[in-house]
N, C-alpha and C positions, 0 to 999 in steps of 0.2 A: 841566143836570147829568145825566151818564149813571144810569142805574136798575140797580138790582139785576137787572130782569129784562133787560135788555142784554147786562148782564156774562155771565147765566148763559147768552146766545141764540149769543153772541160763541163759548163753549163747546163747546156743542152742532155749531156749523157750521164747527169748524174739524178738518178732516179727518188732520193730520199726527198718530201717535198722542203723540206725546214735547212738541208742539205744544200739544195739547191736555193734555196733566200737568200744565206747567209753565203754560201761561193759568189751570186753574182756581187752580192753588194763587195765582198772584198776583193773579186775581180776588177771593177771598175773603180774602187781606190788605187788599186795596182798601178792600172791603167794611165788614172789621172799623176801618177808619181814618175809615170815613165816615157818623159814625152818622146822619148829616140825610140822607144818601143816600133816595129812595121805592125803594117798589118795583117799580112800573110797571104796565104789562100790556102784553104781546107776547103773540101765538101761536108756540108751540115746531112742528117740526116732529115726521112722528111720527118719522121714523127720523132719529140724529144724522149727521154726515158723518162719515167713516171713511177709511183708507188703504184701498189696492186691495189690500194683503195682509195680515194671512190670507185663506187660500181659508175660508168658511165649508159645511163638510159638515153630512153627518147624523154626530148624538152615536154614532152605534154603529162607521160610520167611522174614529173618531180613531185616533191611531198608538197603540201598546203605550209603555207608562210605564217600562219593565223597564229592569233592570242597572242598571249605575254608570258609567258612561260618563258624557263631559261632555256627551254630547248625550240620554243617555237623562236627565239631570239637568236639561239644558232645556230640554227636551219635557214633564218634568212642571211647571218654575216657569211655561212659556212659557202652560199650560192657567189659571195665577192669574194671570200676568200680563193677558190675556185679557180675563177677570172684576172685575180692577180699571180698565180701560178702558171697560167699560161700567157699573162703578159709577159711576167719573167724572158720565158721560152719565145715569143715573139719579138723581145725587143733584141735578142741574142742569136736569135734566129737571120734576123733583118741585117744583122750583120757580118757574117758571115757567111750567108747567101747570095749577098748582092755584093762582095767586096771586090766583084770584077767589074761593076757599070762603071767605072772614072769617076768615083764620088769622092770629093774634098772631105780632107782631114773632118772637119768641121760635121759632120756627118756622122761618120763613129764617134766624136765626141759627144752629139744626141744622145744615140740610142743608146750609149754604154751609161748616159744618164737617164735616159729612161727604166733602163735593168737595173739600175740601183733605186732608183725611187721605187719601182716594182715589188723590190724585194724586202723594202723597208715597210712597204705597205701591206708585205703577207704578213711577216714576224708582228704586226700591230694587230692583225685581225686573229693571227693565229693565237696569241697572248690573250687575246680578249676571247675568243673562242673558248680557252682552255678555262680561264674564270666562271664560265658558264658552264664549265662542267665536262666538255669531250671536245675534239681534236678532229685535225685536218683527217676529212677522210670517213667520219663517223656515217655521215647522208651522203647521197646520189648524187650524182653532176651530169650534167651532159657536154659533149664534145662538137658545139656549132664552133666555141670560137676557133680552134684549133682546125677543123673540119674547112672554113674558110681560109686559114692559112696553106693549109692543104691543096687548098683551087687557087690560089695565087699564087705557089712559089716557083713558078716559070718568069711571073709578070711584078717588075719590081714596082710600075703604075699602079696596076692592079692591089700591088697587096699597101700601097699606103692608100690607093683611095677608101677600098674596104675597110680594112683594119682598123688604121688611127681614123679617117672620116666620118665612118657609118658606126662602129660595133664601141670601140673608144668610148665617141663620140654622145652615141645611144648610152653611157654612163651618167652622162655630162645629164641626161635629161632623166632619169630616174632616182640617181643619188639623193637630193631633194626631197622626194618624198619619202623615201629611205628614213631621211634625218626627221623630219617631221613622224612618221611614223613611233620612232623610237624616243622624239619628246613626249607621247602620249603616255607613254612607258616609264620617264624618267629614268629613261638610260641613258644618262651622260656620260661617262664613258663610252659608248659605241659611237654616239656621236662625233664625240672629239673627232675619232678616227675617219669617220666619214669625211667629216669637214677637212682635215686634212688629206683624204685623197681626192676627194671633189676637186679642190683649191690646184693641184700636184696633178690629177688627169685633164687640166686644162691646159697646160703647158705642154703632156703628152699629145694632144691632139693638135694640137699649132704646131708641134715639130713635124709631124705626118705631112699637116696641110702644107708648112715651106717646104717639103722636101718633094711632096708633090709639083708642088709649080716650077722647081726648079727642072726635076724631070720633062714638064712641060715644056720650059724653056729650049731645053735641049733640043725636044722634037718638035718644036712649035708648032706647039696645038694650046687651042685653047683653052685654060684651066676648067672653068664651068663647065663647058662642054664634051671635053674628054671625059673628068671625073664621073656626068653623069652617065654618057655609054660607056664606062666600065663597071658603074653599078649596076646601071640595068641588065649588064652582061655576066658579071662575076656576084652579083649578090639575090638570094633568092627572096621574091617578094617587095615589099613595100618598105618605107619607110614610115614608122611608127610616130605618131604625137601623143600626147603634148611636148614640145619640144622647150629644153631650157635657151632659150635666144641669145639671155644675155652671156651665158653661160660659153653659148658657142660664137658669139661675136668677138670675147674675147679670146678663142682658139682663129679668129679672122677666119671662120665659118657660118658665110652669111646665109640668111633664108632663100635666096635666089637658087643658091645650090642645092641645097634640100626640098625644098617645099615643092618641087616640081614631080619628085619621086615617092610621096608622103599621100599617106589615106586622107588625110585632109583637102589636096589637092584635088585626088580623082574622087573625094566625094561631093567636092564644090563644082566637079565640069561635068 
């Protein structure tokens, strides 16, 4: 019988991006259909396959976001669509990399709902993209979030406090003006979709944050505390405001945890 970590390898190596959406989402219908399913053990690769475009630049490269145009409109969804291709790859990643720590069933049933929501959120942006005119792959991307996957996949702490805590998380707090943006625009349609992953990456970053403390628990340490020196250690830089609060109170990521690693912090001491 095929294994969950198959399913998730099958994922990972499959380079078409619309390709790889629709495998994970029917992956983890699979999944959920087959509870005697194991879950294997495969080594994941570190980097996933990928189409040959986007050109991936440097982040200070990227194109200007600006005007109302159909393209300056998908130049900015094309920057999340991006982000949810390598969620994809992260949340299938996380699973078959770590599926040796002794993690409960309950754990791949996360992240394989994570890769599905993921995947439902590219074929939404990737749909709306194409209404606008051009397709995944048309503008530049760069490769931090991936790059940070990269520097954690030794440390299965490490890659939930970065990933779902800080990078996730850091969605949670610019999505927002994203939508606002795009009401100025009367693009309700883009919207929709925002609001629906907005809504959908809060639930991603609360599965990070429990799966982090249970880690914790493990090694009793301190949640806050650990979390922050593995940020300070595994993430480059500051943490950015303005910060959505409510947004991440309800992923139970209080400001106690952030606000100590944040330019607001060290511009107030």
């Amino acid at each position: 019988m095929t294994t969950l970590s198959e399913l998730a390898l099958a994922v990972l190596n499959t380079a078409n991006a619309t390709e790889k959406a629709l495998l994970s989402r029917k992956n983890a219908a699979l999944w959920r259909a087959t509870p005697e399913m194991n879950i294997g053990s495969l080594s994941p690769p570190d980097r996933p396959a990928r189409p040959e475009k986007p050109d991936l630049i440097n982040p200070h490269d990227m194109p200007r976001r600006r005007g109302i145009s159909a393209r300056s409109r998908a130049i900015l969804l094309h920057a999340v669509l991006h982000i949810e291709l390598n969620a994809i790859d992260l949340a299938w990643d996380m699973i078959v990399r770590f599926q040796s720590h002794d993690m409960p069933r309950e754990f791949f049933d996360d992240w394989v709902s994570v890769g599905d929501e993921e995947g439902k959120h590219f074929m939404l942006l990737s749909d709306r993209v194409a209404e606008l005119g051009y397709a995944y792959g048309d503008f530049p991307a760069h490769d931090g979030l991936w790059e940070a996957a990269y520097d954690t996949r030794n440390d299965i702490a490490a890659r939930l406090a970065v990933v779902p805590m800080v990078l996730e998380a850091r969605g949670l707090d610019v999505t927002p003006g994203m939508i606002t943006r795009f009401g100025k625009m009367d693009d309700y349609e883009s919207i929709k979709i925002l609001e629906i992953i907005l809504a959908e990456e809060i639930g991603h970053v609360a599965i990070g944050n429990r799966w982090f403390h249970f880690i914790c628990g493990k090694l009793q340490k301190s949640p806050k505390e650990y979390w922050q020196n593995l940020v300070r250690k595994n993430f480059r830089g500051l943490l950015k405001p303005p910060f959505n609060e409510e947004a991440r109170a309800q992923a139970d990521l209080t400001p106690d945890y952030y606000l100590p690693l944040s330019h607001r912090q060290n511009s107030d001491s």
